[in-house]
C-alpha positions as MATLAB code, in Angstrom:
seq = 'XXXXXXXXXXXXXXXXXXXXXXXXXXXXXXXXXXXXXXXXXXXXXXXXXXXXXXXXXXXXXXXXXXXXXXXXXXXXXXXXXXXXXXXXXXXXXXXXXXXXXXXXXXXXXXXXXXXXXXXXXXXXXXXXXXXXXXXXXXXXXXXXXXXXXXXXXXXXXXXXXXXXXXXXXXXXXXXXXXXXXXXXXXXXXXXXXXXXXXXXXXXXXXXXXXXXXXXXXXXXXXXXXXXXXXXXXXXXXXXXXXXXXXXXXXXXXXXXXXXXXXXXXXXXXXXXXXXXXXXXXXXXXXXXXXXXXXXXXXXXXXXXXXXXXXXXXXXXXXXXXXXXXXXXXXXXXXXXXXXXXXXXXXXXXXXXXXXXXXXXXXXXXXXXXXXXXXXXXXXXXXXXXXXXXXXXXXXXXXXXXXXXXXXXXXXXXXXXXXXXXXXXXXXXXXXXXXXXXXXXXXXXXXXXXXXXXXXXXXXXXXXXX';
ca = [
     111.470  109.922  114.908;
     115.024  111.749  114.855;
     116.866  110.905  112.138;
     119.749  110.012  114.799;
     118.028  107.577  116.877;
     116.936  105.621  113.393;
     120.381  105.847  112.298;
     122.009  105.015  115.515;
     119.696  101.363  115.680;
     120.692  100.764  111.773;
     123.972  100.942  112.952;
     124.183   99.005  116.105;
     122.381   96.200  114.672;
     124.712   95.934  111.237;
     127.939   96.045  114.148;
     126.341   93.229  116.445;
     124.341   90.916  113.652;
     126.332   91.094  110.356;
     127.801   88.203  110.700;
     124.197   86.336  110.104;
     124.672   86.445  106.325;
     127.036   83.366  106.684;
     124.121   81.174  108.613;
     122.433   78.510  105.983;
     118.639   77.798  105.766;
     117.327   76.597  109.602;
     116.401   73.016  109.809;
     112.760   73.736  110.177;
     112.764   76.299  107.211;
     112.112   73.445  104.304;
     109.294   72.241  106.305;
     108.256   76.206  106.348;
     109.167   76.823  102.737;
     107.020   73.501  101.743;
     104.096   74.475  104.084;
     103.650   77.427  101.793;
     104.702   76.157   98.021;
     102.585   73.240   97.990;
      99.137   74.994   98.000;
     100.571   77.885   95.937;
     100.456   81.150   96.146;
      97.146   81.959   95.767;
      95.651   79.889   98.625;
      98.313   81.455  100.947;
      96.999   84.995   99.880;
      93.777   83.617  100.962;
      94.399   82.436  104.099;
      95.660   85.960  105.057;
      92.469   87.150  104.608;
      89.964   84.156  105.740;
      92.136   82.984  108.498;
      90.181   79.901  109.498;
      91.709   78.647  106.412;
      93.872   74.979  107.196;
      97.058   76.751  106.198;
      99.268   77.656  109.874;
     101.031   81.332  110.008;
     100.160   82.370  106.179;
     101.643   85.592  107.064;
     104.531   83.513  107.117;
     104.129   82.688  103.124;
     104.344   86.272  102.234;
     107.982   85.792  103.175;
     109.359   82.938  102.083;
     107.458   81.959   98.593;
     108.715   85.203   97.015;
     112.681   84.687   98.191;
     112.029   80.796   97.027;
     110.548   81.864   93.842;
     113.883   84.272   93.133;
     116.501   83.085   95.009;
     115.375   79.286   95.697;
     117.853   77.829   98.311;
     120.495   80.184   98.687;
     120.351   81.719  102.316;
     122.023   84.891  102.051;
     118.623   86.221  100.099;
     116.725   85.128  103.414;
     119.004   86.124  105.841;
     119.490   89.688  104.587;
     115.491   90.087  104.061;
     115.217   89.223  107.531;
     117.488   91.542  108.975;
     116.169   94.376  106.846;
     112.522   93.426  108.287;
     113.951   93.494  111.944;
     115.472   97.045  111.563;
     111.860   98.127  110.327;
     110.313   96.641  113.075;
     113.358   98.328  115.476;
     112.315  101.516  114.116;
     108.456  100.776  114.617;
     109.385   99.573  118.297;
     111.224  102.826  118.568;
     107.956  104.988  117.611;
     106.153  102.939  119.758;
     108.398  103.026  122.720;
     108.800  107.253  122.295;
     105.320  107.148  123.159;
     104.862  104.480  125.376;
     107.885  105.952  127.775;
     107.415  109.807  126.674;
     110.981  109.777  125.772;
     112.835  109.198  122.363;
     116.349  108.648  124.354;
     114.875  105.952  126.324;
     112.774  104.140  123.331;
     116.304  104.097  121.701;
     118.367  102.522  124.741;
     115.552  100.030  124.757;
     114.979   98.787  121.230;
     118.892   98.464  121.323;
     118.958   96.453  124.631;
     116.059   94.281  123.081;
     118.556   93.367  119.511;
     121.625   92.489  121.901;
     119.606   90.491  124.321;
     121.247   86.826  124.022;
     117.883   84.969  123.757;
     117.221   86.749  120.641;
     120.325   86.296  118.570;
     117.897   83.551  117.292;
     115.980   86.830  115.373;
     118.900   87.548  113.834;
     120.826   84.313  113.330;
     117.849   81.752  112.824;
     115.641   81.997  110.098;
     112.875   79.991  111.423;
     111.799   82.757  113.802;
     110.545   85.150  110.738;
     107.455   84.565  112.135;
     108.369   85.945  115.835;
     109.797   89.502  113.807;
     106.144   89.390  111.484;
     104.400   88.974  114.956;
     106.038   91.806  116.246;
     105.789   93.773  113.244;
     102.724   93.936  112.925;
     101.726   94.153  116.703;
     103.784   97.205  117.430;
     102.480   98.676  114.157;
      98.440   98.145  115.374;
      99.082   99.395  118.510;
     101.125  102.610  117.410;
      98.853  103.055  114.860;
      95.617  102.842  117.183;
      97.365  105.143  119.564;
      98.000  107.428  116.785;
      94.238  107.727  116.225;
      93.195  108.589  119.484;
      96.154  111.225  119.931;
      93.009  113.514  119.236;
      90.572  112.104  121.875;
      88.368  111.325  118.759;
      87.180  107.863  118.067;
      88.672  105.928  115.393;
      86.539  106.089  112.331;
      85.290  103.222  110.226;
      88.170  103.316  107.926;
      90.607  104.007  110.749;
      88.839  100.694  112.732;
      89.658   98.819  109.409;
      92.875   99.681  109.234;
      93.601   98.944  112.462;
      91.935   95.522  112.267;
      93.894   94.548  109.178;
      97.057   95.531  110.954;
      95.956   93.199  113.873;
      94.865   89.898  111.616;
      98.334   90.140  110.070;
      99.967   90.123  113.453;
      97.823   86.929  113.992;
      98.311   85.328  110.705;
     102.018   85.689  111.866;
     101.979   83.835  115.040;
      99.514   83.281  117.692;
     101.138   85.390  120.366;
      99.626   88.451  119.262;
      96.239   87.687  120.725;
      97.360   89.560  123.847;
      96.657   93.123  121.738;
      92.579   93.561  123.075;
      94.071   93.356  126.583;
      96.410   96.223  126.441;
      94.150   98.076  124.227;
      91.412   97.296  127.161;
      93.965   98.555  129.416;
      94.579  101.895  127.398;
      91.037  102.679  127.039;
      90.670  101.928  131.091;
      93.442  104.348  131.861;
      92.488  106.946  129.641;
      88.651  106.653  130.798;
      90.112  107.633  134.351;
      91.601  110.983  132.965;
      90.393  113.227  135.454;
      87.844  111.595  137.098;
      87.077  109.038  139.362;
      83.233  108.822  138.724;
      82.483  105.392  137.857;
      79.759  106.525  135.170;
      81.834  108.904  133.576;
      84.540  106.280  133.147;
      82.149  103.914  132.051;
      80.551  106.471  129.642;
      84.143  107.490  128.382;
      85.046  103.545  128.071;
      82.091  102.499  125.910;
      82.518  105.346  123.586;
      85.763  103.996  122.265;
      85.169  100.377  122.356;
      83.889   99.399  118.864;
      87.280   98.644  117.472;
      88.448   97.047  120.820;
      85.227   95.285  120.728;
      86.012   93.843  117.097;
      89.416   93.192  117.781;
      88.114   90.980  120.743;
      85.954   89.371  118.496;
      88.462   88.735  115.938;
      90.441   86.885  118.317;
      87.868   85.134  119.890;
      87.371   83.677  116.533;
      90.969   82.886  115.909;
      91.706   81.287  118.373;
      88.033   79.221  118.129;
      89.354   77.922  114.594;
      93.453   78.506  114.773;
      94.098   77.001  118.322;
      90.635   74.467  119.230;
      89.580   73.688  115.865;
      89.382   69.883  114.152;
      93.452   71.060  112.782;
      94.100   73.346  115.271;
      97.213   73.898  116.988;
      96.218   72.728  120.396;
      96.048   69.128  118.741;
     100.046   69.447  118.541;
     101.517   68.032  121.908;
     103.841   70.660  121.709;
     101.046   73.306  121.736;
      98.617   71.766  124.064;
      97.819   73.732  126.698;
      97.264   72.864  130.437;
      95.470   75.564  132.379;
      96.911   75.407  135.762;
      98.697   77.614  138.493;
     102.273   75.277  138.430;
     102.644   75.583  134.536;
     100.940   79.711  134.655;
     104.208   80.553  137.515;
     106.444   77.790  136.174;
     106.393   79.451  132.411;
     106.638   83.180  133.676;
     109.573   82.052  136.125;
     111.357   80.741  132.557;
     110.479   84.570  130.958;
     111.650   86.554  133.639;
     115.226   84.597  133.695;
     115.914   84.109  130.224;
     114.845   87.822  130.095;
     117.003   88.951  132.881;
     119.892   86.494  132.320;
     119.556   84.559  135.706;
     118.034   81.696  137.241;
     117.516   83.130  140.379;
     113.578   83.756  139.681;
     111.002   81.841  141.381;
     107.279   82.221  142.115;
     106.951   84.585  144.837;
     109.851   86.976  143.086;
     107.849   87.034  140.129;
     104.519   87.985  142.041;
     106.942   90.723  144.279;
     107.979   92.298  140.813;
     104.722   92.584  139.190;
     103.376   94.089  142.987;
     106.330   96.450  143.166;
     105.559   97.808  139.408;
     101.999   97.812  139.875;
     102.414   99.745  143.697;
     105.636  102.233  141.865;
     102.808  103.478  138.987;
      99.869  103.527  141.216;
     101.775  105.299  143.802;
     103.123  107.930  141.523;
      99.967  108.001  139.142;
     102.922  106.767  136.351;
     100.063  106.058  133.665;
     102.902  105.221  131.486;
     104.176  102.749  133.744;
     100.627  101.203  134.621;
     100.407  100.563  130.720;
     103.426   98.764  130.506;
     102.550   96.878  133.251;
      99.751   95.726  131.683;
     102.305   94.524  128.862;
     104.596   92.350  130.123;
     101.845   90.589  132.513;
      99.567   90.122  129.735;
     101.813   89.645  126.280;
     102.977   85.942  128.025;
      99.040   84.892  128.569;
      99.303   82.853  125.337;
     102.584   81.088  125.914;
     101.576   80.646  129.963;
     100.003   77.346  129.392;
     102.018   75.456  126.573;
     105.444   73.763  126.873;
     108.504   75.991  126.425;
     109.083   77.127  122.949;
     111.874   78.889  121.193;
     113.551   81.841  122.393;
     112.052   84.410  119.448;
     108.568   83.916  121.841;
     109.954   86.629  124.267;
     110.373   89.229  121.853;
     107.742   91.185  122.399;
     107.310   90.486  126.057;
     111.386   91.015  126.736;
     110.385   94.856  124.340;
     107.833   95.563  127.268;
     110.717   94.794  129.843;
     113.150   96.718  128.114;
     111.055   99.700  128.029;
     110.539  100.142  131.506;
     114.061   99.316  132.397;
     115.354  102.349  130.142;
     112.554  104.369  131.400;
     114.678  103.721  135.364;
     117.898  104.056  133.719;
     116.557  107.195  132.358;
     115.973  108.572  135.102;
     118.873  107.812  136.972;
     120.701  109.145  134.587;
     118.613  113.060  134.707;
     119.169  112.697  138.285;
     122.705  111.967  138.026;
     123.015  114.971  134.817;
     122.369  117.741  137.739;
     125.288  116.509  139.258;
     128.475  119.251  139.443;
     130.893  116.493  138.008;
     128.463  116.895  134.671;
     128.016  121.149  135.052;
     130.198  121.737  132.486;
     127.541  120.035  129.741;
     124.351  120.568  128.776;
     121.576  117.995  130.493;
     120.503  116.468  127.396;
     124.119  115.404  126.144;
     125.016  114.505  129.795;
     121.539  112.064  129.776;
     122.869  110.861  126.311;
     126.166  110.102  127.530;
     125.370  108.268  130.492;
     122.538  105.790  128.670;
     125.708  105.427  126.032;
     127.829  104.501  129.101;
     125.016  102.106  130.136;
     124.241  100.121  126.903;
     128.449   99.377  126.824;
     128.257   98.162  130.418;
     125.533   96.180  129.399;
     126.960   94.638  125.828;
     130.339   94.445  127.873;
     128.343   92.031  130.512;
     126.097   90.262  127.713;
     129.230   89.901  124.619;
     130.108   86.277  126.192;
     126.623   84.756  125.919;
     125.277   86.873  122.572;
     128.615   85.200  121.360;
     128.100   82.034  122.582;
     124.250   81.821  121.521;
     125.246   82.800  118.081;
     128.173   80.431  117.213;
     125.453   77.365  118.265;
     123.420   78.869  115.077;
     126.161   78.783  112.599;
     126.015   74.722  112.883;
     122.198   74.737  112.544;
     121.139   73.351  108.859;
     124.601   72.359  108.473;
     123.059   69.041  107.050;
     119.976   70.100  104.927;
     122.627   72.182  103.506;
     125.227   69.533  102.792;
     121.446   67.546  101.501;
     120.707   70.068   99.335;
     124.289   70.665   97.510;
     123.699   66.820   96.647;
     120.306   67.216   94.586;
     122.196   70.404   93.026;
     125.030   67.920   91.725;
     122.482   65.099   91.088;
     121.866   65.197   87.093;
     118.194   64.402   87.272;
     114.921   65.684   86.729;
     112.093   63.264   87.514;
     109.120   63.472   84.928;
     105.884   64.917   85.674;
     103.940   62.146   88.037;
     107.084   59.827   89.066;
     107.122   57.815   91.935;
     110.267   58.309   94.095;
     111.512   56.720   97.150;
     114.534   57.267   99.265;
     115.796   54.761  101.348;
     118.365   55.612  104.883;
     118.009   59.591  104.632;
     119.843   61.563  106.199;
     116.751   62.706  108.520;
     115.444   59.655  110.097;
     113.297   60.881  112.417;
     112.204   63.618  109.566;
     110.879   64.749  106.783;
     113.165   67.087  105.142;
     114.160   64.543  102.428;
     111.027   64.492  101.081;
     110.492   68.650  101.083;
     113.883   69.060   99.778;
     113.055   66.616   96.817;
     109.982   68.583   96.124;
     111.425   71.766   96.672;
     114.340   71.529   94.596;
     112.134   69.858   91.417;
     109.518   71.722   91.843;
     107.093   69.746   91.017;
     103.623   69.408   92.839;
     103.247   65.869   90.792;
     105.963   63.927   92.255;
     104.802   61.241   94.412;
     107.843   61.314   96.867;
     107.938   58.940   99.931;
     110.750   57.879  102.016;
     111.610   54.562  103.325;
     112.148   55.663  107.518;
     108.682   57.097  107.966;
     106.220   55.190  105.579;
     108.286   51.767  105.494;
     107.286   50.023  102.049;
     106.653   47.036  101.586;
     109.262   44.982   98.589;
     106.415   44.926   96.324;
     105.314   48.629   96.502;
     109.508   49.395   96.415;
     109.347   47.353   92.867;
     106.724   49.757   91.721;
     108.892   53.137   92.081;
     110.587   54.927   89.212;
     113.216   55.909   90.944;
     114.900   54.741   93.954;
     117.783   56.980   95.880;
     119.748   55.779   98.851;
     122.787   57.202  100.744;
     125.243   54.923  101.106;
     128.374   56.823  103.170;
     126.216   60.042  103.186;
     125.864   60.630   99.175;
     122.901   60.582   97.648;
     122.886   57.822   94.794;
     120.378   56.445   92.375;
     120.088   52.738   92.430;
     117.308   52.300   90.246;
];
């Protein structure tokens, strides 16, 4: 990748995101945090590998139980890791998009059109979605690296398949989302079968030869999702994550996509359907196998969000990267058109192109600064209480001993349980029977039995036995 381009994302997303470092911990990032400490380190590492294990996202783990471990609950640790890992997966998104669009210039206007996109300040500005950038990671890596391995027209070896595959589990040990790889990969294979030829046992022939790792991959998620999503502590037994397999919530969800991606609500079902057609009809027509493969991608990277509730905004990422990619790809060439122009004869193409896809990321930033702004002041007030929750145990001179049953009575999270991680969290200790008084409602005699009792009368946290 030029050295340029790399630079040139570095730098737009330390203008547009630095002020992230001044965000505290998200809300849901002691549950997070606590998912991963409690069964330790080891059994995370685990789950990576076996991922029917119980433990949710373990990718996730390989994140936060190394900042805890150094840097315990300050957030500037987190928040700087995370924007480190997003540049690396710009700059993977970048590879992936050179190829993907056959041009380096339009990769680049894309991953930066992607960063500045409103919906995913949350990347930047919300810790919680670490497992949306791990997801993406990782996905853009398998693909680009499975790509990379047929550049030849060879097969992908045994080591190469493994490879590949580990790539793959880690983008599904991130998040779930990522089980929509097989189908592009399908779609690759498909397209590149066709190469030529329109013989249907030649494609089929050409197909087959190349589908062992696809073949794996499909099996790997056939089993993930078998034991992640349906299984006895799956995530389908969430409400939030339950999905309903019909037409309203399939159109209903990818009407909420294509406006939060395009920054309308003018989107309904039939303008959905008339975009995909139009794509589909613009590569078919001009035998744009480029096109055709991104089509693939931002019909098929939703199919695992299509039939749950709505979720956080970090879920588009890497459907809103497929977007991006073909809207540079028409900006692109708009702007090579407009480069042959005599008001642009006096410079060369290329700077002319690069000039006019400059002009068109400002006009774009210009149009998008009021919501990115407003989207990112909502996360400064995010945590603002675990925070002020956590500066108490800090100032609160006690250490429980080993085995000590604690209670807390009125915290600050009734309708939560971020007392209780916080307690554990900041003690660090596995042998603390914690319990607090809003969920598990004690009874006077099992109160009498505690070691130590902590309530919060006007907000501070007080011992009063």
């Amino acid at each position: 990748m030029d050295i340029a381009a790399a630079a040139s994302i570095a730098l737009f997303l330390l203008c547009t995101s630095w002020r992230a470092v001044y965000v505290h911990l998200a809300s849901d990032e002691m549950m997070n945090i606590y998912w991963y400490w409690e069964p330790g380190a080891w059994k995370v590492l685990c789950a990576n590998v076996l991922f029917w294990r119980r433990i949710i996202r373990p990718m996730g783990g390989l994140y936060y139980l190394p900042l805890f471990h150094w840097f315990g609950f300050n957030p500037w640790p987190y928040t700087v890791a995370r924007l480190i890992l997003l540049l690396f997966v710009s700059l993977l998104l970048t590879r992936l998009g050179t190829r993907l669009t056959g041009s380096l210039a339009a990769a680049t206007l894309g991953v930066a059109v992607t960063l500045y996109h409103p919906e995913l300040v949350s990347l930047t500005h919300g810790g919680s979605y670490i497992y949306d950038i791990l997801c993406a990671g990782f996905y853009f890596a398998a693909f680009l690296y499975y790509l990379r391995c047929r550049d030849s027209g060879a097969r992908l070896s045994v080591t190469q398949s493994c490879a590949f595959l580990a790539l793959y589990m880690g983008a599904l040990n991130a998040k779930e989302m990522a089980v929509s790889l097989p189908v592009l990969l399908c779609a690759y294979e498909l397209l590149e079968a066709t190469r030529g030829t329109r013989t249907v046992a030649v494609i089929r022939k050409r197909f087959l030869a190349n589908a062992p790792p696809v073949g794996a991959a499909v099996v790997i998620t056939a089993l993930f999702i078998r034991f992640k999503t349906y299984g006895p502590e799956g995530l389908a037994q969430i409400v939030s994550y339950h999905p309903v397999f019909t037409w309203a919530r399939f159109t209903h969800s990818n009407q909420g996509f294509l406006n939060a991606i395009f920054c309308t609500t003018l989107f309904r079902t039939w303008w959905v359907l008339a975009l995909w057609a139009l794509l589909l009809y613009a590569g078919i027509r001009k035998r744009n196998r480029r096109l055709l493969l991104l089509w693939v991608w931002v019909v098929a990277s939703p199919l695992p969000l299509n039939f749950i509730p709505p979720h956080g905004p970090g879920c588009i990422y890497i459907l809103l990267a497929g977007w991006s990619m073909i809207a540079a790809m028409g900006v692109e060439a708009l702007a090579r058109r407009a480069a042959r122009e005599p008001l642009f004869g006096w410079m060369p193409e290329g700077a002319a192109v690069v000039a006019l896809l400059t002009a068109a990321l400002w006009y774009y930033t210009s149009v998008t600064a009021f919501r990115h702004e407003k989207m990112a002041r909502d996360y400064f007030g995010d945590g603002a209480k675990t925070w002020n929750v956590i500066q108490q145990f800090h100032d609160l001179p006690i250490h429980p001993p080993h085995g000590s049953r604690i209670v807390f009575l009125n915290d600050p999270f009734p309708e939560g349980w971020d007392t209780l991680f916080i307690a554990k969290l900041w003690w660090k200790d596995r042998s603390l029977q914690v319990f607090l008084q809003n969920q598990q409602h004690l009874s006077a005699t099992a109160l009498a039995g505690m070691d130590y009792i902590f309530d919060f009368p006007q907000g501070r946290l007080t011992r009063v036995h």
